[in-house]
Backbone as JSON Lines, residues from 0, in Angstrom:
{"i":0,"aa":"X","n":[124.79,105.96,107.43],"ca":[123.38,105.86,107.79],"c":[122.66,107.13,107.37]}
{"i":1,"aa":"X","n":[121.82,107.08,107.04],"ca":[120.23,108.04,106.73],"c":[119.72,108.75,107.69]}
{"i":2,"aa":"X","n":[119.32,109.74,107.92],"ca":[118.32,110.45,109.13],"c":[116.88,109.67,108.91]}
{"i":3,"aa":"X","n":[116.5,109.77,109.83],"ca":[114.95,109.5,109.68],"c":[113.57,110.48,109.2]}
{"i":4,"aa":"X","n":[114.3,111.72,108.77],"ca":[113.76,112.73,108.11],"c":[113.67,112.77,106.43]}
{"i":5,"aa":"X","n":[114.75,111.64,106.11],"ca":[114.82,111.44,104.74],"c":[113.74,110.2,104.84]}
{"i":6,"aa":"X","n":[114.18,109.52,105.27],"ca":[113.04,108.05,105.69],"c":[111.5,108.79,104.96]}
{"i":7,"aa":"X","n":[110.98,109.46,105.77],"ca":[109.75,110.0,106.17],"c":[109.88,110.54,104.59]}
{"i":8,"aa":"X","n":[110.55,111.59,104.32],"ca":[109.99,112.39,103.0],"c":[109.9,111.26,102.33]}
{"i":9,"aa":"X","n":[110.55,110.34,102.12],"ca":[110.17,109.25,100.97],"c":[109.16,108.92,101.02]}
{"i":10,"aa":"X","n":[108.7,108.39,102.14],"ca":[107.37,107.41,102.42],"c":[105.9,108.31,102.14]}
{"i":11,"aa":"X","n":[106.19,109.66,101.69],"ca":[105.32,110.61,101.37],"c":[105.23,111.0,100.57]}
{"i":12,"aa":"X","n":[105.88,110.66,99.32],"ca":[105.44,110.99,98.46],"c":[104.93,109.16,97.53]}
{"i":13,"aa":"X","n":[103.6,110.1,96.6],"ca":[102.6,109.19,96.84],"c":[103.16,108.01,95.87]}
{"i":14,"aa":"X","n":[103.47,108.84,94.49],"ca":[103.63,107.76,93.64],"c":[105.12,106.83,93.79]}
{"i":15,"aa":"X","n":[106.24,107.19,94.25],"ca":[107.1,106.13,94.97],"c":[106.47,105.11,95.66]}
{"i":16,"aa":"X","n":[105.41,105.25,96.69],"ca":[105.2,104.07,97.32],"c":[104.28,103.44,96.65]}
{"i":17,"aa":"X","n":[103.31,104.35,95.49],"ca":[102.28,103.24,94.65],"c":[103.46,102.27,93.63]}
{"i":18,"aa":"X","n":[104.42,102.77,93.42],"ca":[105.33,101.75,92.24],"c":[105.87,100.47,93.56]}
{"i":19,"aa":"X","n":[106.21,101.22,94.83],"ca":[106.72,99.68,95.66],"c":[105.52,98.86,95.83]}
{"i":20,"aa":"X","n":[104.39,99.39,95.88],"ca":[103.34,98.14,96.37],"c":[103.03,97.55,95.31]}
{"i":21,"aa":"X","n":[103.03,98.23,93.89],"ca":[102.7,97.8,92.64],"c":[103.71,96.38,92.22]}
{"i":22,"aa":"X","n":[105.15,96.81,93.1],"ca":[106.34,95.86,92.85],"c":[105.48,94.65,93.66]}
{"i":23,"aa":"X","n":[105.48,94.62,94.95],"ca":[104.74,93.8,96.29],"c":[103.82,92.91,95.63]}
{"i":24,"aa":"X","n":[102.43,93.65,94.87],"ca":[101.62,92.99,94.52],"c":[101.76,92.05,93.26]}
{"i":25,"aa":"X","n":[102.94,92.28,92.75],"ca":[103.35,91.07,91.7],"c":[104.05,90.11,92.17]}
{"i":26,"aa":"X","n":[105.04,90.53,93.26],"ca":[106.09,89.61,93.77],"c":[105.12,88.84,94.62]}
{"i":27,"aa":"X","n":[104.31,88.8,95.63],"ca":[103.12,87.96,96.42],"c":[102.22,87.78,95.62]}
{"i":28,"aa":"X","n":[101.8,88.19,94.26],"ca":[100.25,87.44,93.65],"c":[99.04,87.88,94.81]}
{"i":29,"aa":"X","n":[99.1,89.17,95.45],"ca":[98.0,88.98,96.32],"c":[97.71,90.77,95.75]}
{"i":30,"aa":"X","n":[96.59,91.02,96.39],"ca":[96.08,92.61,96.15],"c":[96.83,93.13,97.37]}
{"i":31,"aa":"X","n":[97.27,94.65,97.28],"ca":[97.67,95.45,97.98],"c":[97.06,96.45,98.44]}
{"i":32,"aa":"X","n":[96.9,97.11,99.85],"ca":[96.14,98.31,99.91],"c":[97.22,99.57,100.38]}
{"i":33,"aa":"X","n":[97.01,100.42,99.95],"ca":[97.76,101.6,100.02],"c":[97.4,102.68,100.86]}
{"i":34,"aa":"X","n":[97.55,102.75,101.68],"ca":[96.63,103.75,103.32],"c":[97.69,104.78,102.84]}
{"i":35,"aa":"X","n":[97.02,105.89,103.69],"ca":[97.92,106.93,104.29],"c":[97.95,107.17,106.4]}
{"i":36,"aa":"X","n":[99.03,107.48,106.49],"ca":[99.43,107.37,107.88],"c":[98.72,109.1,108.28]}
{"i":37,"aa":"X","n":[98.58,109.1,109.43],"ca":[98.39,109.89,110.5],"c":[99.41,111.21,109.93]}
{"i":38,"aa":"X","n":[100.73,110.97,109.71],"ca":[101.31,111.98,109.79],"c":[101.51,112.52,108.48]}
{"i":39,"aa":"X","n":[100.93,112.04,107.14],"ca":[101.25,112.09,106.26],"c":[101.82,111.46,105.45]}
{"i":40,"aa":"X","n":[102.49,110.28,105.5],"ca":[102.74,109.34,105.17],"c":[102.39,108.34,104.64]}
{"i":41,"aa":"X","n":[102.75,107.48,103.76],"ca":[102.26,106.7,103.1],"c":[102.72,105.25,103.41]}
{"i":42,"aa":"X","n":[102.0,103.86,103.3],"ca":[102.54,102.7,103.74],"c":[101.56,102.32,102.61]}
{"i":43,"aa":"X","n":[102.11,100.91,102.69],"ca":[100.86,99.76,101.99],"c":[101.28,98.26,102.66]}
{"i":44,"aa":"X","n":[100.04,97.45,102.31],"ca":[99.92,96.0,103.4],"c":[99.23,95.05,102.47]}
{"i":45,"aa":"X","n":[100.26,93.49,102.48],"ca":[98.88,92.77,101.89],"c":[97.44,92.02,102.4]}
{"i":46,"aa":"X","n":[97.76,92.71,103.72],"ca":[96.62,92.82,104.48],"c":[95.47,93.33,104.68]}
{"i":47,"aa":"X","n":[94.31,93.48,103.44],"ca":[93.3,94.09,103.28],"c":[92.57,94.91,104.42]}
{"i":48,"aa":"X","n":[92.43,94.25,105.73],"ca":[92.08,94.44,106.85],"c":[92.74,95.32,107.41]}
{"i":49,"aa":"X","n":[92.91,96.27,107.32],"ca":[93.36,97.43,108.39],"c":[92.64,98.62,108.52]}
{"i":50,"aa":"X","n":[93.19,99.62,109.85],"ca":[92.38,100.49,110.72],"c":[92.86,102.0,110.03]}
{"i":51,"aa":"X","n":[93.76,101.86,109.16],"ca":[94.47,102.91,108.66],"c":[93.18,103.66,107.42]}
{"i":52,"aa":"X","n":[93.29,104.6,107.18],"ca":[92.38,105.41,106.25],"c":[92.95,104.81,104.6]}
{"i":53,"aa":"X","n":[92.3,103.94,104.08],"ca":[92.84,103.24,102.31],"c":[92.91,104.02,101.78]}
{"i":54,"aa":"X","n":[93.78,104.25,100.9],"ca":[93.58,105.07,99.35],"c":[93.04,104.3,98.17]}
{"i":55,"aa":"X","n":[93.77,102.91,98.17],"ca":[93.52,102.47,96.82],"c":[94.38,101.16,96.91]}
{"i":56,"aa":"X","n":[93.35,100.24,96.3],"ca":[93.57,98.82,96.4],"c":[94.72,98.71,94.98]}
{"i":57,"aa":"X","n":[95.6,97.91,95.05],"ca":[96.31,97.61,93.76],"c":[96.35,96.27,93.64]}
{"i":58,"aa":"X","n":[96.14,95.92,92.67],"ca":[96.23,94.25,91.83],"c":[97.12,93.96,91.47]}
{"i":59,"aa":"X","n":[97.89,92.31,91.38],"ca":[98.62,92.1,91.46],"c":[99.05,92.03,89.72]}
{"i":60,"aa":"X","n":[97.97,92.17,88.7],"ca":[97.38,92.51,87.35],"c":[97.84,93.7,86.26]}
């Protein structure tokens, strides 16, 4: 098993998680949005609608 300290550095750096959502938004055909978290962190959702601060929408294109 992994610490959850490695977890975290991943999810922070930016362009790793723009290539997974970039993966996301081809595999669903839907647009992706790419927030950053509270702690620094990075997530993305194909849920346009969220409370999180966006960075940048990605196409599924």
């Amino acid at each position: 098993m992994s610490c959850a300290c490695e977890h975290k550095k991943m999810a922070s750096e930016y362009e790793r998680m723009y290539r997974l959502a970039k993966m996301t938004a081809k595999l669903h055909d839907k647009t992706v949005a790419l927030y950053k978290n509270d702690d620094g962190t990075y997530g993305f959702t194909t849920d346009t609608e969220t409370d999180k601060p966006i960075i940048e929408y990605i196409s599924p294109y």
